[in-house]
PyMOL commands that place a pseudoatom at each C-alpha (Angstrom):
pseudoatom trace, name=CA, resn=UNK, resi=1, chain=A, elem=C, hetatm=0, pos=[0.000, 0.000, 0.000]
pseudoatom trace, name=CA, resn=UNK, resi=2, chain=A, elem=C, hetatm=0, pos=[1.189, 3.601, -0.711]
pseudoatom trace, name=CA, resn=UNK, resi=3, chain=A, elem=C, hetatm=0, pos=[1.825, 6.544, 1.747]
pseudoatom trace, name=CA, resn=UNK, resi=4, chain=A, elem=C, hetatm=0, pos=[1.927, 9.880, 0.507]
pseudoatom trace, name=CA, resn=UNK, resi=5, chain=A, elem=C, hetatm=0, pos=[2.942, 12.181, 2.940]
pseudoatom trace, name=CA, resn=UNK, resi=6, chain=A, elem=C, hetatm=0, pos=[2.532, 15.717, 3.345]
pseudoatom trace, name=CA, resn=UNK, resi=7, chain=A, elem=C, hetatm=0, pos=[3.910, 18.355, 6.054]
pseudoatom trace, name=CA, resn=UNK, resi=8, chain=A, elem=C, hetatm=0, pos=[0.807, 20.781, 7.097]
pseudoatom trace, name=CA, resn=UNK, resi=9, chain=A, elem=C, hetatm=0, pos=[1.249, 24.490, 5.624]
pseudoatom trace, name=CA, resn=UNK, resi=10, chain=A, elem=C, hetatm=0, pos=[3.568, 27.206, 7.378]
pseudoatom trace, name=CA, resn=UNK, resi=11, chain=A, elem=C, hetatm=0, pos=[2.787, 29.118, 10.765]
pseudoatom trace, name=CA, resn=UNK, resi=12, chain=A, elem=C, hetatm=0, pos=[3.515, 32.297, 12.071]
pseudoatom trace, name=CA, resn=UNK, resi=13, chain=A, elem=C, hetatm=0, pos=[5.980, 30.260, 14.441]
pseudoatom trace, name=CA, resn=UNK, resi=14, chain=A, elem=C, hetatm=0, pos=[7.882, 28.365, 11.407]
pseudoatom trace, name=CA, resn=UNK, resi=15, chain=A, elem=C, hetatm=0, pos=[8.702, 31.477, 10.135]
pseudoatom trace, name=CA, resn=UNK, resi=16, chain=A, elem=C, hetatm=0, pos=[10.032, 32.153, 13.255]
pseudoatom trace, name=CA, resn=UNK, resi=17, chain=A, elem=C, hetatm=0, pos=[12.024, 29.060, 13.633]
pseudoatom trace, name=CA, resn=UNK, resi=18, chain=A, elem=C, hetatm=0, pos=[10.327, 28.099, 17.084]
pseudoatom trace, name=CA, resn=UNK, resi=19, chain=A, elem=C, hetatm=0, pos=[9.975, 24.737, 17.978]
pseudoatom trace, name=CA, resn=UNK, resi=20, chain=A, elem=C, hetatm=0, pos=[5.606, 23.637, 17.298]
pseudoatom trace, name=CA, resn=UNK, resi=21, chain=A, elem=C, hetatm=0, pos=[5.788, 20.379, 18.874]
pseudoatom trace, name=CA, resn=UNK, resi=22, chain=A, elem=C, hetatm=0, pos=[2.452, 19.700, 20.407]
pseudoatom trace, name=CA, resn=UNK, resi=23, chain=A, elem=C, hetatm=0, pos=[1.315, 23.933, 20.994]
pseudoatom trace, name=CA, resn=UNK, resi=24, chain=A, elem=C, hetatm=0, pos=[-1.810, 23.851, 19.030]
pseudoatom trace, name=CA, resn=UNK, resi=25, chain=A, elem=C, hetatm=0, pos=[-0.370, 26.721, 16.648]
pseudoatom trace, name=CA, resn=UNK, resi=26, chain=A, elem=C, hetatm=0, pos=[-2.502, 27.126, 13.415]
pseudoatom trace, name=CA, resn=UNK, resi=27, chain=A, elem=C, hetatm=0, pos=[-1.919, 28.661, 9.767]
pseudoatom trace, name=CA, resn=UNK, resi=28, chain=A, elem=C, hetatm=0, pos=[-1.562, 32.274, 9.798]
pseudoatom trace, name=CA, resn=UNK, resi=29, chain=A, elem=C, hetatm=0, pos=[-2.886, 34.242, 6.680]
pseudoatom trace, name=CA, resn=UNK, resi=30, chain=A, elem=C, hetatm=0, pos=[0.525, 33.581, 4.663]
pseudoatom trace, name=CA, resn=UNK, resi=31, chain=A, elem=C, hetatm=0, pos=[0.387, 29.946, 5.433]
pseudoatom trace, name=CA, resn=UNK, resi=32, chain=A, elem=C, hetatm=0, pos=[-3.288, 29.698, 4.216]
pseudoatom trace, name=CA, resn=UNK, resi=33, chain=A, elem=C, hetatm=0, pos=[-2.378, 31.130, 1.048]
pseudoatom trace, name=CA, resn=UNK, resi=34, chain=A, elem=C, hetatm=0, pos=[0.541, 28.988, 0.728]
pseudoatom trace, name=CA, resn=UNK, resi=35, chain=A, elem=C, hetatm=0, pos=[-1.700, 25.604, 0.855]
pseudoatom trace, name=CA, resn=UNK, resi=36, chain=A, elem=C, hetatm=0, pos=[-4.023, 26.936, -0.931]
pseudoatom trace, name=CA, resn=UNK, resi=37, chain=A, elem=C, hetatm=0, pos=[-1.792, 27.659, -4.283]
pseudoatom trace, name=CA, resn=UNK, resi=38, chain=A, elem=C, hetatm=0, pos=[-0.339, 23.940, -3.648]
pseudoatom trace, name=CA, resn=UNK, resi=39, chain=A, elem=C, hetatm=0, pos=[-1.389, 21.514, -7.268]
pseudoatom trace, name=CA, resn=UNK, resi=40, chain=A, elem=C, hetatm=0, pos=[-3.195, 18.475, -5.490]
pseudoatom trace, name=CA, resn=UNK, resi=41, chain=A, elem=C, hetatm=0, pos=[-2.788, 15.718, -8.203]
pseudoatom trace, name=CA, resn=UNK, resi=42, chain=A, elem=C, hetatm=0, pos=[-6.432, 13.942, -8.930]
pseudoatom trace, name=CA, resn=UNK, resi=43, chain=A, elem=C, hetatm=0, pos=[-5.213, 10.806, -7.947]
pseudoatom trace, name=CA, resn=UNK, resi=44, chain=A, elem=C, hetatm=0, pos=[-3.913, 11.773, -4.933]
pseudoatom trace, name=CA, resn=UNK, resi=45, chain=A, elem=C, hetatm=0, pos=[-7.183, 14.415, -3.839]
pseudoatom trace, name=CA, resn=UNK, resi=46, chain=A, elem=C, hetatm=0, pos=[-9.334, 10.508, -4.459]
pseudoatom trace, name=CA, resn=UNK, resi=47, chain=A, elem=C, hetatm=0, pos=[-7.593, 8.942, -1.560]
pseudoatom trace, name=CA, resn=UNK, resi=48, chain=A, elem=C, hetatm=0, pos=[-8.750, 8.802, 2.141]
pseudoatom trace, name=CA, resn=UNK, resi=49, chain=A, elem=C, hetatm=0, pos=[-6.980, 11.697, 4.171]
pseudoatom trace, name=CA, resn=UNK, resi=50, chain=A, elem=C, hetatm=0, pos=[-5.569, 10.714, 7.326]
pseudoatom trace, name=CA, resn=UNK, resi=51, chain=A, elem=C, hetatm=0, pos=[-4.407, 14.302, 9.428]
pseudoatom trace, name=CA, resn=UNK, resi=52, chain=A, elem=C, hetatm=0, pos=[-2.971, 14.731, 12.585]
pseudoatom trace, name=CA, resn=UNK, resi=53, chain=A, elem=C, hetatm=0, pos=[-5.310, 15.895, 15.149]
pseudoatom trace, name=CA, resn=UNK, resi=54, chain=A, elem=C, hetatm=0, pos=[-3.577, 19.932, 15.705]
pseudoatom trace, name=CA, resn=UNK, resi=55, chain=A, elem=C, hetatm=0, pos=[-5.216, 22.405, 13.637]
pseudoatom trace, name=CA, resn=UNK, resi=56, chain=A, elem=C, hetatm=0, pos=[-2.230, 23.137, 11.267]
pseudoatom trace, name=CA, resn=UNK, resi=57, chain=A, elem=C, hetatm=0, pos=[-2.524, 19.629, 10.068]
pseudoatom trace, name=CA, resn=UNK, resi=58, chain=A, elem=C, hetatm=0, pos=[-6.219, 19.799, 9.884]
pseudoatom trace, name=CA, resn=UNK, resi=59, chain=A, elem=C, hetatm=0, pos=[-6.907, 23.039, 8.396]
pseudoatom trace, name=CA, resn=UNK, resi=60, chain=A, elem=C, hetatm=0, pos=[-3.944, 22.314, 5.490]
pseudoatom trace, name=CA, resn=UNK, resi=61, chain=A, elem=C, hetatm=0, pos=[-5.901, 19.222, 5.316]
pseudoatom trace, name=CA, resn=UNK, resi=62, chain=A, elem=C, hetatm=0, pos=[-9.145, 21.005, 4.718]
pseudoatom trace, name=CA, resn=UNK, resi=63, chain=A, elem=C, hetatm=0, pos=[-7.687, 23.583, 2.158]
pseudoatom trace, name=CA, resn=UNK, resi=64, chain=A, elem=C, hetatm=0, pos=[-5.969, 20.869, 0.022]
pseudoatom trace, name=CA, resn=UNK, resi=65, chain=A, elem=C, hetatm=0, pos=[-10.041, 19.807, -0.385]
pseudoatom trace, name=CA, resn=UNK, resi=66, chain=A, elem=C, hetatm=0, pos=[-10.479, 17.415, 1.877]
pseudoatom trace, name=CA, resn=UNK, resi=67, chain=A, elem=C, hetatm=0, pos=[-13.417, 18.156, 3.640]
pseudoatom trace, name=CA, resn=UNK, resi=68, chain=A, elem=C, hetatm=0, pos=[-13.268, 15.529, 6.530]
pseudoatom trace, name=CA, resn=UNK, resi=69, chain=A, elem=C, hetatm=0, pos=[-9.650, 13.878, 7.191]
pseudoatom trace, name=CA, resn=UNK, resi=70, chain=A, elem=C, hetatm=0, pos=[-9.753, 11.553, 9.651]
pseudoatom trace, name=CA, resn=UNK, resi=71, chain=A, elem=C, hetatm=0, pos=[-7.780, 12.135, 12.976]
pseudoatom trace, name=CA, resn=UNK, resi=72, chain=A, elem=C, hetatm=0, pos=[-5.415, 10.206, 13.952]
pseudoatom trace, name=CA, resn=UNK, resi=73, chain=A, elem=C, hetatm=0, pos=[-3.160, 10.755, 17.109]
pseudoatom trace, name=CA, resn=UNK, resi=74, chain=A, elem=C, hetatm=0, pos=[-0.146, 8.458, 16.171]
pseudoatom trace, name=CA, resn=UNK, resi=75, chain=A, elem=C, hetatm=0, pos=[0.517, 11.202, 13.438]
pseudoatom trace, name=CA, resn=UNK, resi=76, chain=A, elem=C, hetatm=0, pos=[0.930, 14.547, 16.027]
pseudoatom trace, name=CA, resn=UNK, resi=77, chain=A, elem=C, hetatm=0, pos=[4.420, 15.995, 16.102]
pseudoatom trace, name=CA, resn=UNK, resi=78, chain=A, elem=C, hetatm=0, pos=[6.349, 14.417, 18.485]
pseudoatom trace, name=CA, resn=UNK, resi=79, chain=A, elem=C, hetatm=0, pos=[6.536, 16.562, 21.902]
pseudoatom trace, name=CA, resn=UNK, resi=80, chain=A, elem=C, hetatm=0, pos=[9.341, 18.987, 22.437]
pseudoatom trace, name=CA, resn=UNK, resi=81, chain=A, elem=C, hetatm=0, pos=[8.423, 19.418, 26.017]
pseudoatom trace, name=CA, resn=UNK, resi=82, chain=A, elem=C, hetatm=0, pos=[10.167, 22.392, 27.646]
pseudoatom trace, name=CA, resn=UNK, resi=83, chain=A, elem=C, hetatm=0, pos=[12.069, 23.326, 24.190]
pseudoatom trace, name=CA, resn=UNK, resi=84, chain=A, elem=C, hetatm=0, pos=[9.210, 24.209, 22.706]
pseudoatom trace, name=CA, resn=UNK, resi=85, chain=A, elem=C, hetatm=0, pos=[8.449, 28.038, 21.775]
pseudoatom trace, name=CA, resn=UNK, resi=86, chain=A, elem=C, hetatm=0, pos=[11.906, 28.020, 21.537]
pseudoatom trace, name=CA, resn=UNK, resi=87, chain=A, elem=C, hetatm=0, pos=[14.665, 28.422, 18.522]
pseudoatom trace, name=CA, resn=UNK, resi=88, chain=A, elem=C, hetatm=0, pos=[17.021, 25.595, 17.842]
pseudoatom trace, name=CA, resn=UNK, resi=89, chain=A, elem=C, hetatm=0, pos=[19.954, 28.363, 17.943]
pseudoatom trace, name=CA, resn=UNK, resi=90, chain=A, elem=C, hetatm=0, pos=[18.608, 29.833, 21.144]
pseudoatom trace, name=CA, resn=UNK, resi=91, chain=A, elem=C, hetatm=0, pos=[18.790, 26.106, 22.532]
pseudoatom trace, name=CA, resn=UNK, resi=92, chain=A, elem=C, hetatm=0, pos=[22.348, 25.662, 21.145]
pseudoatom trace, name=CA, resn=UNK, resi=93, chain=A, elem=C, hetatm=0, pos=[23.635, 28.489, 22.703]
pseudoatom trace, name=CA, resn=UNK, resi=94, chain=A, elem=C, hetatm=0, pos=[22.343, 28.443, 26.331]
pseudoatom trace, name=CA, resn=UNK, resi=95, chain=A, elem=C, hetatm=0, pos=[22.478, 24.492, 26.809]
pseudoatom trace, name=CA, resn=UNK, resi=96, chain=A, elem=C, hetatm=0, pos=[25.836, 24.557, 24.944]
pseudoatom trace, name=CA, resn=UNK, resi=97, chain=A, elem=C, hetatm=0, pos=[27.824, 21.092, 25.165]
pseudoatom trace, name=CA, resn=UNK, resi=98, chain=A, elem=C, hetatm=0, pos=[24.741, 19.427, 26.796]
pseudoatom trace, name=CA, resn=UNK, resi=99, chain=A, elem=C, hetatm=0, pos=[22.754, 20.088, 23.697]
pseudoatom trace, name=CA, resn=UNK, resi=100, chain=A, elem=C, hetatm=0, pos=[25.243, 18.900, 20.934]
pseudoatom trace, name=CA, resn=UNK, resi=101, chain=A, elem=C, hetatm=0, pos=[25.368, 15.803, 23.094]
pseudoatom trace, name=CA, resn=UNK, resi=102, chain=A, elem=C, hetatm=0, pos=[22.051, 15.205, 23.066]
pseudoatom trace, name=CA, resn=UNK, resi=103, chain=A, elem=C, hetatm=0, pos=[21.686, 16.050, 19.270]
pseudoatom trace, name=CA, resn=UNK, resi=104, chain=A, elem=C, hetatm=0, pos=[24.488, 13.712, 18.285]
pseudoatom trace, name=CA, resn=UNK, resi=105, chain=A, elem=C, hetatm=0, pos=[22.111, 11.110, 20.115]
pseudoatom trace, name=CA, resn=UNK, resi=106, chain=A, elem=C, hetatm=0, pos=[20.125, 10.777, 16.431]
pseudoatom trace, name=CA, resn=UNK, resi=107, chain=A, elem=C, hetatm=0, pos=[17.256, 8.691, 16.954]
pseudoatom trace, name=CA, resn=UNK, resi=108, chain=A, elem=C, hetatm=0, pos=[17.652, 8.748, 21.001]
pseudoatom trace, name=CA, resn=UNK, resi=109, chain=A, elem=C, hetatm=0, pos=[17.596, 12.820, 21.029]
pseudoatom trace, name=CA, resn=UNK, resi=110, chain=A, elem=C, hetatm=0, pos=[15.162, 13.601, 24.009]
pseudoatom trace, name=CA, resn=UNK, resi=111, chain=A, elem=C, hetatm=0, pos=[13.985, 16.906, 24.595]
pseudoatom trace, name=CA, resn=UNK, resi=112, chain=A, elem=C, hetatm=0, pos=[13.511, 18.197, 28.116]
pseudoatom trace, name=CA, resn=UNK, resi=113, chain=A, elem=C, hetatm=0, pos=[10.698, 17.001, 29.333]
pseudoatom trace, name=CA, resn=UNK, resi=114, chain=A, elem=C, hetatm=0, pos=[9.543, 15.611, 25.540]
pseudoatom trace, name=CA, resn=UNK, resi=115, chain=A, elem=C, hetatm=0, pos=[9.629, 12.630, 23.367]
pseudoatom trace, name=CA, resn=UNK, resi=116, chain=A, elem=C, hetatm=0, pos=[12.438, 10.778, 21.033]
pseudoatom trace, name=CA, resn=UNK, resi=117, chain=A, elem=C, hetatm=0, pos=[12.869, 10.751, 17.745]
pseudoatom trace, name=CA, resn=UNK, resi=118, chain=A, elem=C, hetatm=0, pos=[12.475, 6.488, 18.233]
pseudoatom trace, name=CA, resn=UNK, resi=119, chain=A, elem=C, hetatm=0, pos=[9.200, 7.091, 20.351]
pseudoatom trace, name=CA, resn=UNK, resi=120, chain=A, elem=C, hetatm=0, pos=[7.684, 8.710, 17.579]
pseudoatom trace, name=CA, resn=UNK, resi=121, chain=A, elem=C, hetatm=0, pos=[9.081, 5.782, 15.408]
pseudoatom trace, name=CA, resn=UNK, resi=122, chain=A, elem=C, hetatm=0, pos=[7.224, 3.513, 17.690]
pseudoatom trace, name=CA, resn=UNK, resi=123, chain=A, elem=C, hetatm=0, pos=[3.768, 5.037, 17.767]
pseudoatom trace, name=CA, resn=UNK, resi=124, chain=A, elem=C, hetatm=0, pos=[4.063, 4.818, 13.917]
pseudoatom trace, name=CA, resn=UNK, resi=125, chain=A, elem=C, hetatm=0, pos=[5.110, 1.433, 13.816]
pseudoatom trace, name=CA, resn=UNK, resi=126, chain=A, elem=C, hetatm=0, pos=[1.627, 1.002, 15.790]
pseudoatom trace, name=CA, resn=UNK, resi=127, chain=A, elem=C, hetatm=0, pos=[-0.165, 2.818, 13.482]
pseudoatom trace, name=CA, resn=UNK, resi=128, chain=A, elem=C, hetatm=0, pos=[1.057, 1.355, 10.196]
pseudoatom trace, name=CA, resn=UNK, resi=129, chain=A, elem=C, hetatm=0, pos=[0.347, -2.254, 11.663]
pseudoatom trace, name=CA, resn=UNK, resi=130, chain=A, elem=C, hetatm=0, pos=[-3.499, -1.008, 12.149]
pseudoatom trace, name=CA, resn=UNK, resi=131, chain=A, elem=C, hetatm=0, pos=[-2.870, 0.341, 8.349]
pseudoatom trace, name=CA, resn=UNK, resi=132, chain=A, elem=C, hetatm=0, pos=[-1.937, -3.058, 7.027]
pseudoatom trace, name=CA, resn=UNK, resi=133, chain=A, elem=C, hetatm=0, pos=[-4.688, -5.520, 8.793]
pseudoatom trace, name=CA, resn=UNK, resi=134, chain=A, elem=C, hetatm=0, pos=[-6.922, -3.125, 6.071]
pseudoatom trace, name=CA, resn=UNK, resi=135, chain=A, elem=C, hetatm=0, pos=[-4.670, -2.422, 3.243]
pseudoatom trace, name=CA, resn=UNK, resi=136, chain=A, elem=C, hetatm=0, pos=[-5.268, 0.827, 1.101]
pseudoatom trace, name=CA, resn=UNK, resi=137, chain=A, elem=C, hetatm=0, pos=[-3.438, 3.909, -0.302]
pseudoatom trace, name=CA, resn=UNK, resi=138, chain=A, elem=C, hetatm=0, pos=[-3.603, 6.972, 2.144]
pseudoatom trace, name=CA, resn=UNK, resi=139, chain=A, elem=C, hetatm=0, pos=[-2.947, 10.520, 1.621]
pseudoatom trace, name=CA, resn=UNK, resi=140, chain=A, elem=C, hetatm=0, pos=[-1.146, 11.713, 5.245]
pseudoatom trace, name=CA, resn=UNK, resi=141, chain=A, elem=C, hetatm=0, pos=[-1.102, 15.343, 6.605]
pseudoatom trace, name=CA, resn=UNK, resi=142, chain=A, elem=C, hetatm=0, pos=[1.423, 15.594, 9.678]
pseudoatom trace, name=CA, resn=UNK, resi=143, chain=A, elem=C, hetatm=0, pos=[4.599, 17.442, 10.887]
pseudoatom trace, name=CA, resn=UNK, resi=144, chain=A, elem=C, hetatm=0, pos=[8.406, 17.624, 10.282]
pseudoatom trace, name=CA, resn=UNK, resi=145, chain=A, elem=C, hetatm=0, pos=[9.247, 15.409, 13.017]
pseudoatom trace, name=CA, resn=UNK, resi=146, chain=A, elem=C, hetatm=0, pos=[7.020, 12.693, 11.970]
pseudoatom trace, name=CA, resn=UNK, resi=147, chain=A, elem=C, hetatm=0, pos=[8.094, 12.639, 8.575]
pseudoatom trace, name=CA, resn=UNK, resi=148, chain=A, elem=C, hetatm=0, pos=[11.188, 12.690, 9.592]
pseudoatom trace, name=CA, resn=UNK, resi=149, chain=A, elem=C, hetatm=0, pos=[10.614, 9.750, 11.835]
pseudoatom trace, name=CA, resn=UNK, resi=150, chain=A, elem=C, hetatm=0, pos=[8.748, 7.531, 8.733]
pseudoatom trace, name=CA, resn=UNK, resi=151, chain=A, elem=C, hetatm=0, pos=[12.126, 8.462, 6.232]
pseudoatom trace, name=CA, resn=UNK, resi=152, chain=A, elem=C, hetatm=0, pos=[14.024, 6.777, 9.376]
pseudoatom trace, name=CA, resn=UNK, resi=153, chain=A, elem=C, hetatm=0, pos=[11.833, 3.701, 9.650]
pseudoatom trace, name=CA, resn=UNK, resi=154, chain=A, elem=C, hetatm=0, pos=[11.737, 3.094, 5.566]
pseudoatom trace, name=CA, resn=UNK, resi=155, chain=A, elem=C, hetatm=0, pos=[15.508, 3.848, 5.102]
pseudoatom trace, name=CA, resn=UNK, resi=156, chain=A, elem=C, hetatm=0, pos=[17.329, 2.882, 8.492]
pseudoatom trace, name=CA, resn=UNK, resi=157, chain=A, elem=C, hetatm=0, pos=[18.635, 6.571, 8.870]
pseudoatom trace, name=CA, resn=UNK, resi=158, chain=A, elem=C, hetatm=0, pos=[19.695, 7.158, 12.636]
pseudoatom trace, name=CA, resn=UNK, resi=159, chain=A, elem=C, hetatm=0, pos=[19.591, 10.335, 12.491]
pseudoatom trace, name=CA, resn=UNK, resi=160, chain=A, elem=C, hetatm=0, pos=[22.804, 10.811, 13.766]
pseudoatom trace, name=CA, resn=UNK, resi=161, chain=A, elem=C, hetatm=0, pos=[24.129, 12.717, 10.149]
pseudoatom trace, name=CA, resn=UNK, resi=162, chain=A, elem=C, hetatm=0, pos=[22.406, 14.210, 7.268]
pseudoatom trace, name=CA, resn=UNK, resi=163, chain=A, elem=C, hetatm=0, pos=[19.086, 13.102, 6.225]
pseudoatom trace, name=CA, resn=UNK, resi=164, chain=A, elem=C, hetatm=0, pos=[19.171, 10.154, 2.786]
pseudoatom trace, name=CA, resn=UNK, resi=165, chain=A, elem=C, hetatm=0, pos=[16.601, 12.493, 1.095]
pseudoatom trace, name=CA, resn=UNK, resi=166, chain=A, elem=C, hetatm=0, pos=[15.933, 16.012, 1.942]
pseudoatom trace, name=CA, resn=UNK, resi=167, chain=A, elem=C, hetatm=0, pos=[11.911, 17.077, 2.171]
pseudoatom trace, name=CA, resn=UNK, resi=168, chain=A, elem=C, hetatm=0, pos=[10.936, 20.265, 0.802]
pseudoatom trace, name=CA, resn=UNK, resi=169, chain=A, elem=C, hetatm=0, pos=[7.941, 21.365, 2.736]
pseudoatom trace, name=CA, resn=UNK, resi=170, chain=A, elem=C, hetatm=0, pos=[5.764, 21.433, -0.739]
pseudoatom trace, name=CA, resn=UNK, resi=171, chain=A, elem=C, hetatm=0, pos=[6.935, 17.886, -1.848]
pseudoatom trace, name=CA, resn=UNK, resi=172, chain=A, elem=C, hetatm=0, pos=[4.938, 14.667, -0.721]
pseudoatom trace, name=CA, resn=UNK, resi=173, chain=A, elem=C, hetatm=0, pos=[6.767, 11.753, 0.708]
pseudoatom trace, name=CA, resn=UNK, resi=174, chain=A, elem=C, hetatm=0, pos=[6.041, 8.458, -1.219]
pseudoatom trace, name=CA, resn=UNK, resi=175, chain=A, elem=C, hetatm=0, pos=[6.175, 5.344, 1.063]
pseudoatom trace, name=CA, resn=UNK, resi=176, chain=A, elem=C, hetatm=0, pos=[5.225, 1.667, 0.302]
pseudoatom trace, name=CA, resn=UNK, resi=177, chain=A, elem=C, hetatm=0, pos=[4.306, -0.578, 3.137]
pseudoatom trace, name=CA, resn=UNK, resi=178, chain=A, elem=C, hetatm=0, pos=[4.522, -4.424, 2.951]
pseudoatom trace, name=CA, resn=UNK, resi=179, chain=A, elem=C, hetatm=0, pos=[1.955, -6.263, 4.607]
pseudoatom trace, name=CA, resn=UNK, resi=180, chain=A, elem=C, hetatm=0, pos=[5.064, -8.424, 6.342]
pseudoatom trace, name=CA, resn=UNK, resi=181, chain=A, elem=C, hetatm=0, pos=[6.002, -4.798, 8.239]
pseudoatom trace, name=CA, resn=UNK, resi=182, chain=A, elem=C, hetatm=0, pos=[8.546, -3.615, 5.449]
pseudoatom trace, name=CA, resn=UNK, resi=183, chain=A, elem=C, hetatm=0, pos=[8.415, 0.215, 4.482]
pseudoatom trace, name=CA, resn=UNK, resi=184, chain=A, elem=C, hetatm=0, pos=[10.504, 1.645, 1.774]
pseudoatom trace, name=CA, resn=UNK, resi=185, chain=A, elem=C, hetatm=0, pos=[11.047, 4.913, 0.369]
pseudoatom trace, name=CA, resn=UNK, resi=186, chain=A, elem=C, hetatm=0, pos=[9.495, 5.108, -3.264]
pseudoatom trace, name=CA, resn=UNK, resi=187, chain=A, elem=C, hetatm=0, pos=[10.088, 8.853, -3.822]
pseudoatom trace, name=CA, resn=UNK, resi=188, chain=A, elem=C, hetatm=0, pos=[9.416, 12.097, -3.798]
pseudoatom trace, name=CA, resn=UNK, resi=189, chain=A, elem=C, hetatm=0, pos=[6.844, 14.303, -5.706]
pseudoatom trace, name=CA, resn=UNK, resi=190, chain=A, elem=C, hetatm=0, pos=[6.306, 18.005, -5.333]
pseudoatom trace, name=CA, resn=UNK, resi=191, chain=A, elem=C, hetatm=0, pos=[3.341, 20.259, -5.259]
pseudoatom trace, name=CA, resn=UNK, resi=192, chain=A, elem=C, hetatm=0, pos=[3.979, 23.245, -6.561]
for i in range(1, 192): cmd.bond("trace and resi %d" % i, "trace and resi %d" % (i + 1))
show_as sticks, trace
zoom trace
């Protein structure tokens, strides 16, 4: 079956470069817009939508013309805990040494408070095992981190160096799952 993957639409806080995580933050005005010039290919606009359940992920759900995605929790943005609100630089420099420690963790990187990189690898290994005992293409709106997480799990990336594919944030990540609990990368596809 066929994953195709899509990050939610940009926020007044992306633009910022401050950590989302699980803050509820939605679209702003320039985000909207964004979606909303995105090219939804007909084959892709036929399957079920699957979102995650903050209102980023919904609403880019919504303007990409699908009316009712279905919420699912495995797909929220894995939780920054204390970090988030912040920047990644601001972290850098006032954690110093403990934070490039951490980061050089990869997969076992663990926010403050928050969740790893692998525990968000683990709720979707849930999740795509409920996917496969009812096999069908999906169209998937969720976050950075989750993506990130699912480009892990189909490539064996640790996370520890540079990603094997780098996501724009208007290209749609193409995944193939096996119903024996493979997942593989099939590609890429843009939408602008």
């Amino acid at each position: 079956m066929r994953l195709t993957v899509l990050r939610h639409g940009p926020t007044a806080w992306n633009r910022q470069r401050r950590l989302q995580g699980r803050r509820d933050v939605p679209l702003d005005a320039p985000g909207r817009a964004y979606v909303s010039g995105l090219r939804l290919p007909v084959r892709l606009a036929a399957l079920p939508c699957f979102s995650s359940p903050l209102a980023r992920a919904i609403e880019t759900a919504e303007l990409l013309r699908w009316t009712q995605p279905e919420i699912e929790p495995r797909l929220t943005e894995m939780d920054w805990g204390r970090f988030e609100g912040r920047t990644l630089d601001t972290l850098r420099r006032s954690l110093g040494a403990a934070m490039a420690e951490n980061e050089a963790r990869g997969l076992d990187f663990r926010p403050d408070g928050g969740e790893s990189p692998r525990d968000v690898v683990e709720r979707l290994s849930s999740l795509f095992e409920s996917w496969r005992r009812a096999p069908a293409d999906r169209a998937v709106i969720t976050h950075k981190g989750v993506r990130r997480a699912m480009l892990a799990m189909a490539t064996g990336w640790d996370m520890r160096t540079k990603p094997p594919i780098r996501l724009r944030d208007d290209e749609a990540l193409l995944l193939d799952l096996d119903l024996h609990g493979g997942c593989g990368v099939v590609g890429v596809t843009s939408l602008s």
